[in-house]
N, CA, C and O atoms as a Maestro MAE file, in Angstrom:
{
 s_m_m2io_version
 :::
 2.0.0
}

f_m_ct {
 s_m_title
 :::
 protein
 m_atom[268] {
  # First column is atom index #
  i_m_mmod_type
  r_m_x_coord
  r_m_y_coord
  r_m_z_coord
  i_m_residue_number
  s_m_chain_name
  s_m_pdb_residue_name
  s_m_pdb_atom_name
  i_m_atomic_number
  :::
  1 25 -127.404 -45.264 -220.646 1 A "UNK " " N  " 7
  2 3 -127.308 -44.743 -219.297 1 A "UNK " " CA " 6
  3 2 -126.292 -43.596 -219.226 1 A "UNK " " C  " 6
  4 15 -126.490 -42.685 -218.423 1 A "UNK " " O  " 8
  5 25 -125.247 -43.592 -220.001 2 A "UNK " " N  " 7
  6 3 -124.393 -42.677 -219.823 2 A "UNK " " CA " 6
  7 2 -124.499 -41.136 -220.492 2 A "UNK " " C  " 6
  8 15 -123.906 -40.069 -220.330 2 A "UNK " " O  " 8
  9 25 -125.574 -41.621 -221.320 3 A "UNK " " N  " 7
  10 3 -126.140 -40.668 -222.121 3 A "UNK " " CA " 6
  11 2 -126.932 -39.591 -221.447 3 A "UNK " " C  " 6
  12 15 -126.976 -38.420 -221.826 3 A "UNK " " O  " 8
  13 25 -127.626 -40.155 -220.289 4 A "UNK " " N  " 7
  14 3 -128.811 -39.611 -219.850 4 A "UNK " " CA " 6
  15 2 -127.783 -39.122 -218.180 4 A "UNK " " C  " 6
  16 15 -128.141 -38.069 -217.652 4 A "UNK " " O  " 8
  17 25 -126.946 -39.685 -217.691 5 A "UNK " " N  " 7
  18 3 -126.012 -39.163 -216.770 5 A "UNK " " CA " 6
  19 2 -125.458 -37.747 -217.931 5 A "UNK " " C  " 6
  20 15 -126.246 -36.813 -217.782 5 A "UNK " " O  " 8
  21 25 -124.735 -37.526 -218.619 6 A "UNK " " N  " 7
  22 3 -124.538 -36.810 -219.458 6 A "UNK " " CA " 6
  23 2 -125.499 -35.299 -219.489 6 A "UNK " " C  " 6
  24 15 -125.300 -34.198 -218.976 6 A "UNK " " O  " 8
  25 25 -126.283 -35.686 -220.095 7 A "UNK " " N  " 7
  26 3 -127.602 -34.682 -220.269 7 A "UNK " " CA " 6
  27 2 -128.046 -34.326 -218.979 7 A "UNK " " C  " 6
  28 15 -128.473 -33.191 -219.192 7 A "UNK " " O  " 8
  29 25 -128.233 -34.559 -217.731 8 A "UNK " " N  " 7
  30 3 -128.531 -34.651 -216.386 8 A "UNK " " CA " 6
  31 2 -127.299 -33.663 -216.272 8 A "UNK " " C  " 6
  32 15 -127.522 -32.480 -216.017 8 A "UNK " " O  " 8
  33 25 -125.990 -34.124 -216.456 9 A "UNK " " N  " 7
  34 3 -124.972 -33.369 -216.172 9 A "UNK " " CA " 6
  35 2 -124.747 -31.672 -216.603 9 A "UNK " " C  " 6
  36 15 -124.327 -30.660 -216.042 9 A "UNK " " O  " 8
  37 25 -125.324 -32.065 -218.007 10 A "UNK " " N  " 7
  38 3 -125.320 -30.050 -219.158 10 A "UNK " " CA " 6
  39 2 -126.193 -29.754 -218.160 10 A "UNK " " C  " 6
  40 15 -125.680 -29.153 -217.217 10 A "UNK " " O  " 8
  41 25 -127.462 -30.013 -218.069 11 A "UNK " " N  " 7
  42 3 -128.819 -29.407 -217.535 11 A "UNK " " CA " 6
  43 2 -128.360 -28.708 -216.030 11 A "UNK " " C  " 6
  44 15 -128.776 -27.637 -215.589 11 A "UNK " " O  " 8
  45 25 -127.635 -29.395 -215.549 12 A "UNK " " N  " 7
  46 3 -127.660 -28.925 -214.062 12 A "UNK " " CA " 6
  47 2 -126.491 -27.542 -214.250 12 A "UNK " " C  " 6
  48 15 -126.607 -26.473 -213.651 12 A "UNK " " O  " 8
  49 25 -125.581 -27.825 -215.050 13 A "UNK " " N  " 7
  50 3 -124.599 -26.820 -215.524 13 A "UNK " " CA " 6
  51 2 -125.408 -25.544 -216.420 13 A "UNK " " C  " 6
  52 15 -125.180 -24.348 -216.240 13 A "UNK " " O  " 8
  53 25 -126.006 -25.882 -217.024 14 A "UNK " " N  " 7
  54 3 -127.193 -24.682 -217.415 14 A "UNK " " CA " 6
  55 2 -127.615 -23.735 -216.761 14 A "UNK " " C  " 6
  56 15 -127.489 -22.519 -216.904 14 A "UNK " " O  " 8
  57 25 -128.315 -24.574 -215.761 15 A "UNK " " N  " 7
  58 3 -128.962 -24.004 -214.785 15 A "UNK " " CA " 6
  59 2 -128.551 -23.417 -213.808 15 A "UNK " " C  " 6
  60 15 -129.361 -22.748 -213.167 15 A "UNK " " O  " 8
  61 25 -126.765 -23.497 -213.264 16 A "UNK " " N  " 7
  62 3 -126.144 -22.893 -212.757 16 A "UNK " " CA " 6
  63 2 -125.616 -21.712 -213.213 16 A "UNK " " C  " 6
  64 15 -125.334 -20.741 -212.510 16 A "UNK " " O  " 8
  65 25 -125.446 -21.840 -214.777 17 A "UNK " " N  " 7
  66 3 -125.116 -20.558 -215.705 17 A "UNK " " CA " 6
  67 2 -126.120 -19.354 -215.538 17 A "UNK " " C  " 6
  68 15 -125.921 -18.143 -215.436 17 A "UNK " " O  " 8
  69 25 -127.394 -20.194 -215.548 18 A "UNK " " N  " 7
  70 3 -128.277 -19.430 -216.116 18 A "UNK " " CA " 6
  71 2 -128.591 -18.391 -214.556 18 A "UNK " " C  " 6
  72 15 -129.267 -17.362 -214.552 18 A "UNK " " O  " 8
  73 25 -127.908 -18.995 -213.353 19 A "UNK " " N  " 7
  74 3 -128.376 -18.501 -212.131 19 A "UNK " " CA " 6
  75 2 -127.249 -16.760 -211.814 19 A "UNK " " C  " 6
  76 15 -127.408 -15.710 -211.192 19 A "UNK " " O  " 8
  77 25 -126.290 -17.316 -212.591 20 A "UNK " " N  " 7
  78 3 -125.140 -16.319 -212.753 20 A "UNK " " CA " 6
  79 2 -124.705 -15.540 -214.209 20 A "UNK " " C  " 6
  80 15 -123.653 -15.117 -214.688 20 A "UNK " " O  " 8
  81 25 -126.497 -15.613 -214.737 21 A "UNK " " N  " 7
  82 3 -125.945 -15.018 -216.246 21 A "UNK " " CA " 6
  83 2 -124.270 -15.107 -216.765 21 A "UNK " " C  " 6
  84 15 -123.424 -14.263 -217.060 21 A "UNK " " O  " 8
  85 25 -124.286 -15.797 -216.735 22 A "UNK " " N  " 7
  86 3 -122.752 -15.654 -217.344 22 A "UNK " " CA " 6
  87 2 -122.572 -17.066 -218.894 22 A "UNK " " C  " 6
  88 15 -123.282 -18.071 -218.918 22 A "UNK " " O  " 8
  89 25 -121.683 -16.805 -219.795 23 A "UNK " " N  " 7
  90 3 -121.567 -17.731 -220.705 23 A "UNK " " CA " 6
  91 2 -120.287 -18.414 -220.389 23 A "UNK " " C  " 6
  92 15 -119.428 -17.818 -219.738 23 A "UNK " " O  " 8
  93 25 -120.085 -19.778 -220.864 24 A "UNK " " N  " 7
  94 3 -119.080 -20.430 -220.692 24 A "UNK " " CA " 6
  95 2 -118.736 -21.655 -221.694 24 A "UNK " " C  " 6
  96 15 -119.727 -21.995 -222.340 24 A "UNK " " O  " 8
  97 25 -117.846 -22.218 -221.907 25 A "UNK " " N  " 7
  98 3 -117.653 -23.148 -223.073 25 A "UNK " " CA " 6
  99 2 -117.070 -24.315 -222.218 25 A "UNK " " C  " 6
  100 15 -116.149 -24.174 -221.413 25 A "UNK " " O  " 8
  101 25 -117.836 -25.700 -222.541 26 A "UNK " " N  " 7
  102 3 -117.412 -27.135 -221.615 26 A "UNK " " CA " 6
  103 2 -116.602 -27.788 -223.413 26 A "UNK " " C  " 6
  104 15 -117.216 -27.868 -224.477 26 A "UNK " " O  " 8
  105 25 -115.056 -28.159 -223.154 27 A "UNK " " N  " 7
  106 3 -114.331 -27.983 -224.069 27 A "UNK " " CA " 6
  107 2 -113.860 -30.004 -223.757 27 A "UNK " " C  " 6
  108 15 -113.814 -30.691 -222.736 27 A "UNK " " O  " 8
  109 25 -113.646 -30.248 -224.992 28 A "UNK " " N  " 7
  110 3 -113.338 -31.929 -224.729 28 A "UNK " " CA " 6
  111 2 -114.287 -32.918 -224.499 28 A "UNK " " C  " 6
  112 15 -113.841 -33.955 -224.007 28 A "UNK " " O  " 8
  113 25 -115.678 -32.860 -224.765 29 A "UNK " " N  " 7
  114 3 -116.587 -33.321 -224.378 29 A "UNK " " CA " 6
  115 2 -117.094 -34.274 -225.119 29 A "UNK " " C  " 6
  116 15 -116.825 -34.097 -226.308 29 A "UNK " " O  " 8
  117 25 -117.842 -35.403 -224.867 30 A "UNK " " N  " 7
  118 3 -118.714 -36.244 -225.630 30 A "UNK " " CA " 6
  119 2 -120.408 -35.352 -226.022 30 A "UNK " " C  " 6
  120 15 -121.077 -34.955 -225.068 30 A "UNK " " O  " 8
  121 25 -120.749 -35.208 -227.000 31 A "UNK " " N  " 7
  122 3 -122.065 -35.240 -226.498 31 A "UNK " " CA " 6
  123 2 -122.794 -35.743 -227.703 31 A "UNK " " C  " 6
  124 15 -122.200 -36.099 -228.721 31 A "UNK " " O  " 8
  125 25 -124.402 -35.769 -227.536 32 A "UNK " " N  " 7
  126 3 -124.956 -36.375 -228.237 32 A "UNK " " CA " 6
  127 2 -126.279 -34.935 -228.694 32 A "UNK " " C  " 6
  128 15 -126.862 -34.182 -227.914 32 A "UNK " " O  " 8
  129 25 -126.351 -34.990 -229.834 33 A "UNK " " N  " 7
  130 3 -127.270 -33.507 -230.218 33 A "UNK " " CA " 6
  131 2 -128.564 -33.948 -230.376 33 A "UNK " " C  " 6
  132 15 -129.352 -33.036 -230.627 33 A "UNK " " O  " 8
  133 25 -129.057 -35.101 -230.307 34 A "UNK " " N  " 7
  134 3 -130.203 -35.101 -230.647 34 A "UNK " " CA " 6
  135 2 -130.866 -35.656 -231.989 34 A "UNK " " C  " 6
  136 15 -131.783 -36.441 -232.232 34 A "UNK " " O  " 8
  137 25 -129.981 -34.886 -232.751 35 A "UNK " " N  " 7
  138 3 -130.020 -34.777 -234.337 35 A "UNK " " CA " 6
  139 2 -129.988 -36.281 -234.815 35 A "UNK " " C  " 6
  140 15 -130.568 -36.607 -235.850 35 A "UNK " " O  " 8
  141 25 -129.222 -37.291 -233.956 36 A "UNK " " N  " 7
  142 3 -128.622 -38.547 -234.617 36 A "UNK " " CA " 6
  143 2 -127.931 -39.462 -233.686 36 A "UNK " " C  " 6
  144 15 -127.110 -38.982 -232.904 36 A "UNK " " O  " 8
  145 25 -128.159 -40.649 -233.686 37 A "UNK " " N  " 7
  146 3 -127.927 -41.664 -232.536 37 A "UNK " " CA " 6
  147 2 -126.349 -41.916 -231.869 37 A "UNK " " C  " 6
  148 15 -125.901 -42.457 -230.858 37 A "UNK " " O  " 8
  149 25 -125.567 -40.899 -233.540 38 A "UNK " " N  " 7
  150 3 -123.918 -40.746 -233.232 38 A "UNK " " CA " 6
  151 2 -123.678 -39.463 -232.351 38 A "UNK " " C  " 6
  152 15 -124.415 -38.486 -232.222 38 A "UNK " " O  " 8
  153 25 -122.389 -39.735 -231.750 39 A "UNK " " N  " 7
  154 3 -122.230 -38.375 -230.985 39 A "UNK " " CA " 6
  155 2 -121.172 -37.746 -231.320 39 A "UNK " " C  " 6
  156 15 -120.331 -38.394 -231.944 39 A "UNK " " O  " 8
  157 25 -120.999 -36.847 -231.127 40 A "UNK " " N  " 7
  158 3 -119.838 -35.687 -231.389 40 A "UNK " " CA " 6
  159 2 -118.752 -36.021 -230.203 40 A "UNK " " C  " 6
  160 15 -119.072 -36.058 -229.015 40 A "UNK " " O  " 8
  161 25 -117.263 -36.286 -230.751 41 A "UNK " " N  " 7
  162 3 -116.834 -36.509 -229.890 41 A "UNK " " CA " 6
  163 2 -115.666 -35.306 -229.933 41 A "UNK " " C  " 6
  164 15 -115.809 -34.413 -230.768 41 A "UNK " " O  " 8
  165 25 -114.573 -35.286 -229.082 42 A "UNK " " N  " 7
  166 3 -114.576 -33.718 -228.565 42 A "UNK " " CA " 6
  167 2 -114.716 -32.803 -229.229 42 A "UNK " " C  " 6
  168 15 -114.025 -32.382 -230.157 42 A "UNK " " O  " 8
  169 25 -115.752 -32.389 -228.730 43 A "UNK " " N  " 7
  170 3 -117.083 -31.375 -228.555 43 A "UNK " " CA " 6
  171 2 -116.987 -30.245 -227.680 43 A "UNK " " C  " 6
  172 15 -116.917 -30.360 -226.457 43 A "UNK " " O  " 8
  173 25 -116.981 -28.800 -228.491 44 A "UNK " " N  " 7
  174 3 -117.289 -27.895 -227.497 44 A "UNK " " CA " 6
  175 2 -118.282 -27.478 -227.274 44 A "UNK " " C  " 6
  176 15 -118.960 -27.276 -228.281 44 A "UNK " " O  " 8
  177 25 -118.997 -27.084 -225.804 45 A "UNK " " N  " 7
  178 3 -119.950 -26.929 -226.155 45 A "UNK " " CA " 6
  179 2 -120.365 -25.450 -225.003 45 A "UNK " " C  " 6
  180 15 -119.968 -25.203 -223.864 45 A "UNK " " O  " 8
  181 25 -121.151 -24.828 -225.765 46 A "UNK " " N  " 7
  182 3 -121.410 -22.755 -225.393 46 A "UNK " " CA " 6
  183 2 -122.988 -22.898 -224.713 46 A "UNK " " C  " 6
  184 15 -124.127 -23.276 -224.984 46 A "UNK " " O  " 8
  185 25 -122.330 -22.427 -223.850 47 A "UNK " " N  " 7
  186 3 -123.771 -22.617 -222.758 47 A "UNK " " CA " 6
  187 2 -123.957 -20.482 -222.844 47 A "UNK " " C  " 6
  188 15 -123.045 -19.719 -222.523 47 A "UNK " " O  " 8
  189 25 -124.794 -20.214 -223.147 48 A "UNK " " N  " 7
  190 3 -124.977 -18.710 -222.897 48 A "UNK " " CA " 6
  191 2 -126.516 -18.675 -222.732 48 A "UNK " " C  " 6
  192 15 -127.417 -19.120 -223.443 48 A "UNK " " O  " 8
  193 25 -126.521 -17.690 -221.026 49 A "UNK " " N  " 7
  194 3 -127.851 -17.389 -220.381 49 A "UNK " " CA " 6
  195 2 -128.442 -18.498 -220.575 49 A "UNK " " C  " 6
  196 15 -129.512 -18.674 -221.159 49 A "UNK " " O  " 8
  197 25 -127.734 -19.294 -220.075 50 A "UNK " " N  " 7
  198 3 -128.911 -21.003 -219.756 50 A "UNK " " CA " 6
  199 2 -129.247 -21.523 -220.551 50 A "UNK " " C  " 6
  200 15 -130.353 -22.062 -220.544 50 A "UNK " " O  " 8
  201 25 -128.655 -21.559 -221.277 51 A "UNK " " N  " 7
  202 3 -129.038 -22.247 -223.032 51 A "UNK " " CA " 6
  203 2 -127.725 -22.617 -223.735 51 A "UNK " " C  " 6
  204 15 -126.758 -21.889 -223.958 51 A "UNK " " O  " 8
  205 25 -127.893 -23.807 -224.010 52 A "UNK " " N  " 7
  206 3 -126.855 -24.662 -224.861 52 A "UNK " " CA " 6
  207 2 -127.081 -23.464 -226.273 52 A "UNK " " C  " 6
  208 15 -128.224 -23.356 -226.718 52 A "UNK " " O  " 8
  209 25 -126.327 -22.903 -226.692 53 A "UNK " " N  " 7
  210 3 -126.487 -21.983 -227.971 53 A "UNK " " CA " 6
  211 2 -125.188 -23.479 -229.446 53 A "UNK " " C  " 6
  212 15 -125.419 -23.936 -230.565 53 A "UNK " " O  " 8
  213 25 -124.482 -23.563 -228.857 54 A "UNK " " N  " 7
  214 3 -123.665 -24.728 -229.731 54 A "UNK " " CA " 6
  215 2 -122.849 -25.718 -229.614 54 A "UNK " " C  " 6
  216 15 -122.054 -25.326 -228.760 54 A "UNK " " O  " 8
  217 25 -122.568 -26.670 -229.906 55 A "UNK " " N  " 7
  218 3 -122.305 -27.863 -230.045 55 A "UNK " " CA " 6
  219 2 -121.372 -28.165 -231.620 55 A "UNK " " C  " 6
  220 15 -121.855 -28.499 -232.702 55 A "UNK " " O  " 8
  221 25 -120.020 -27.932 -231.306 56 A "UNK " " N  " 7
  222 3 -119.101 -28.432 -232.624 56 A "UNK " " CA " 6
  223 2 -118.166 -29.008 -232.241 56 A "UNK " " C  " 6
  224 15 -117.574 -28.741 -231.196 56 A "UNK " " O  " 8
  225 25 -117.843 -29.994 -233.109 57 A "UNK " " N  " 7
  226 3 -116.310 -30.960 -232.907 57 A "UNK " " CA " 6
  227 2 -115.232 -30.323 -232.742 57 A "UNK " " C  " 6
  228 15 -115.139 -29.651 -233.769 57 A "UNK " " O  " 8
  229 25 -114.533 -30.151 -232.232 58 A "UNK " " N  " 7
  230 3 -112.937 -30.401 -232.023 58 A "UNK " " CA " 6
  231 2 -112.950 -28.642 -232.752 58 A "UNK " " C  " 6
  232 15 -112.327 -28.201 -233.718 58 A "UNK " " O  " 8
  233 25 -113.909 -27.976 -231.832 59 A "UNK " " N  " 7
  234 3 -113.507 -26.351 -232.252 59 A "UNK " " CA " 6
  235 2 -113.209 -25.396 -230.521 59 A "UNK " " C  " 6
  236 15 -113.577 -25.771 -229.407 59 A "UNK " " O  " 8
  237 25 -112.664 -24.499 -230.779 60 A "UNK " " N  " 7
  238 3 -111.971 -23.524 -229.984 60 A "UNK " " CA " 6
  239 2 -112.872 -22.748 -229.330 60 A "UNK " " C  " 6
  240 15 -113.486 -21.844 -229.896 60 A "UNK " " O  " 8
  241 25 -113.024 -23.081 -227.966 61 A "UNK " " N  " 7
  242 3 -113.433 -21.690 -226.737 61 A "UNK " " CA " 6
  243 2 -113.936 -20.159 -227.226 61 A "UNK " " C  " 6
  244 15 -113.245 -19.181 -226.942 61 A "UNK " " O  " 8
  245 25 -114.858 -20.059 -227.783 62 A "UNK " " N  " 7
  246 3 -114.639 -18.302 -227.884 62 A "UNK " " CA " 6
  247 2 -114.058 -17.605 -226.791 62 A "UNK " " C  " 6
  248 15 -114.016 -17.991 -225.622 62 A "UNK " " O  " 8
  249 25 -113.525 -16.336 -227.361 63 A "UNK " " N  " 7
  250 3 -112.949 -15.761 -226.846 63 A "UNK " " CA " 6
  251 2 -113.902 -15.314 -225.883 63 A "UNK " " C  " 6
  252 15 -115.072 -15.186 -226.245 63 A "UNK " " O  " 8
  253 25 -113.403 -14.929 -224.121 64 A "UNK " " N  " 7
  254 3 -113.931 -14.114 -223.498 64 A "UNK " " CA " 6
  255 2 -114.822 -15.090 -222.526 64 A "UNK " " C  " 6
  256 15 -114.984 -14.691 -221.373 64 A "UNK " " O  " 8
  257 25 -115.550 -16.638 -223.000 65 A "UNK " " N  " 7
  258 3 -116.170 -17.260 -222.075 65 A "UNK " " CA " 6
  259 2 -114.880 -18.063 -221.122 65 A "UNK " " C  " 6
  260 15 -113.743 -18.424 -221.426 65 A "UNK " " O  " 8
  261 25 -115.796 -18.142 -219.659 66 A "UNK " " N  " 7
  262 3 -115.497 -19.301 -218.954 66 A "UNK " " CA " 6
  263 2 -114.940 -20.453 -219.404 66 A "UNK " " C  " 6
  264 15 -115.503 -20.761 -220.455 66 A "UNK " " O  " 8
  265 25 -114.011 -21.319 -219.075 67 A "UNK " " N  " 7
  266 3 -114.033 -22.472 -219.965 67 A "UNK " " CA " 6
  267 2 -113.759 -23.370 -218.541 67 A "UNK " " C  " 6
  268 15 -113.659 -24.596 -218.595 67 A "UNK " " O  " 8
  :::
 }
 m_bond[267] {
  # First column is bond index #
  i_m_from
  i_m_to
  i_m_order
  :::
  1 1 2 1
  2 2 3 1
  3 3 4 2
  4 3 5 1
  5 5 6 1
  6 6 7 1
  7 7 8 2
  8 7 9 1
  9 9 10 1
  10 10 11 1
  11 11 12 2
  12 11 13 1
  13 13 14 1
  14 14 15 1
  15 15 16 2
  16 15 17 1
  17 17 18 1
  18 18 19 1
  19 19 20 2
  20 19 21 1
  21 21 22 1
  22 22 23 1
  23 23 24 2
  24 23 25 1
  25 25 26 1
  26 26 27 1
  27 27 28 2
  28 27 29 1
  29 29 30 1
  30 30 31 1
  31 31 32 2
  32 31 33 1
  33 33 34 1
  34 34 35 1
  35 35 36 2
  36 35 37 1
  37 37 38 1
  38 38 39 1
  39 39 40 2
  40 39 41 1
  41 41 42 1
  42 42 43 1
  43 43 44 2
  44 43 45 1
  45 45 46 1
  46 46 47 1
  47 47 48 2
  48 47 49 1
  49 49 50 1
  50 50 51 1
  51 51 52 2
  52 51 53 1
  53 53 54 1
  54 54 55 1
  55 55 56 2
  56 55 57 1
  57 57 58 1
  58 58 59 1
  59 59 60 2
  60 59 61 1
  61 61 62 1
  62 62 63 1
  63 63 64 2
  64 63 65 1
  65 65 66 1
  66 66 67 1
  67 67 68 2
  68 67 69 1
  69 69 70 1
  70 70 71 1
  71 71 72 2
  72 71 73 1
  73 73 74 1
  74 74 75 1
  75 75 76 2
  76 75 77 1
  77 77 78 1
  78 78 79 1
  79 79 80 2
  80 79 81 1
  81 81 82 1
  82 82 83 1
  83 83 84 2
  84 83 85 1
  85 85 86 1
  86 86 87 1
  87 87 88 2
  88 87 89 1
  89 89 90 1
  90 90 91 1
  91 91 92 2
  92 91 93 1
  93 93 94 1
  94 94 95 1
  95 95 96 2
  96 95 97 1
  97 97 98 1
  98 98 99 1
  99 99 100 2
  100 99 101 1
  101 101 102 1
  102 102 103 1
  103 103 104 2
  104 103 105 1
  105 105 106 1
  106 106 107 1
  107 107 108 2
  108 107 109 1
  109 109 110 1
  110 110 111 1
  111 111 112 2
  112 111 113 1
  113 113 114 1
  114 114 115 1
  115 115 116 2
  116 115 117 1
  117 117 118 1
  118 118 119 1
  119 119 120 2
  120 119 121 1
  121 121 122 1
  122 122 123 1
  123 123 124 2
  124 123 125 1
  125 125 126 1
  126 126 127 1
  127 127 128 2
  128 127 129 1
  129 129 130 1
  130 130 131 1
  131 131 132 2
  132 131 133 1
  133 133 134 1
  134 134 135 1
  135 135 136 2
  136 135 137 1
  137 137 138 1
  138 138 139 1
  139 139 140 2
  140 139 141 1
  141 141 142 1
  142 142 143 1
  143 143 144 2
  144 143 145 1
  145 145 146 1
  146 146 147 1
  147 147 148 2
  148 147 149 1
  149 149 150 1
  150 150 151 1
  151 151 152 2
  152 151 153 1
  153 153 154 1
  154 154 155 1
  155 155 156 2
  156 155 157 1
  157 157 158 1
  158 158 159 1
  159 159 160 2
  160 159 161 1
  161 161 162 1
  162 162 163 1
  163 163 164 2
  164 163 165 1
  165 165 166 1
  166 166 167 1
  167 167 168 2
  168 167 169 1
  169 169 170 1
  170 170 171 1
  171 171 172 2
  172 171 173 1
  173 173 174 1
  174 174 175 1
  175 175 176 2
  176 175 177 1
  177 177 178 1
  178 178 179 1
  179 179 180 2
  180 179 181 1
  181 181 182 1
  182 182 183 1
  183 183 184 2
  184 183 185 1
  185 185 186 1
  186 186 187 1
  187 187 188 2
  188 187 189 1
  189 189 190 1
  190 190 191 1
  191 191 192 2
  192 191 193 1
  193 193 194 1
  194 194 195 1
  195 195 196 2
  196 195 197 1
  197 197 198 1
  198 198 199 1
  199 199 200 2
  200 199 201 1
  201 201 202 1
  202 202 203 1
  203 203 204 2
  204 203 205 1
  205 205 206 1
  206 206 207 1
  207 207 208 2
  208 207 209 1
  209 209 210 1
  210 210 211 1
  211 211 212 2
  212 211 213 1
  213 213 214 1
  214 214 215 1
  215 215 216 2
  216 215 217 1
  217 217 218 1
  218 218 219 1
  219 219 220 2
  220 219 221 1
  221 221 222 1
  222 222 223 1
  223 223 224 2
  224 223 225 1
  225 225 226 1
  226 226 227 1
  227 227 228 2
  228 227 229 1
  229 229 230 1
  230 230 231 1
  231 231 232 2
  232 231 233 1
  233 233 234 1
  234 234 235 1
  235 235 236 2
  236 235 237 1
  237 237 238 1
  238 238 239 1
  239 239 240 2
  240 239 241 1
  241 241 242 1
  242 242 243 1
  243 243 244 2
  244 243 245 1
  245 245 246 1
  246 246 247 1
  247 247 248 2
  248 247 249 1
  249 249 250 1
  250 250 251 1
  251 251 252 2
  252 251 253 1
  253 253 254 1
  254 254 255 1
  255 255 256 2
  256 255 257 1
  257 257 258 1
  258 258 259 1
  259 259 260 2
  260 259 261 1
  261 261 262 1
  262 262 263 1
  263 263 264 2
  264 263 265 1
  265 265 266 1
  266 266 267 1
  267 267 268 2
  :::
 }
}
């Protein structure tokens, strides 16, 4: 359940990105990639033009996005 609150949560944040072209990085995060039933735990994760572009552990904000 928390998984899918989660994913409900990026998606709607996407979609707000994607309404304001703009990129941004959600920094400290749990998430789960898909890839594997384990999740990445703090997790940054790069939302650019409405699209999750990456997802890495315990890495640093690029420079220049929202955070």
């Amino acid at each position: 359940m928390t998984r899918l609150r989660f994913l409900i949560a990026l998606l709607g944040l996407a979609c707000a990105s994607a309404a304001h072209a703009q990129s941004l990085a959600i920094v400290h995060a749990k998430a789960w990639t898909g890839a594997s039933e384990s999740r990445v735990d703090d997790a940054t994760i790069v939302v650019q033009n409405g699209k999750v572009v990456s997802i890495a552990a315990g890495a640093a904000a690029p420079a220049g996005l929202e955070v």
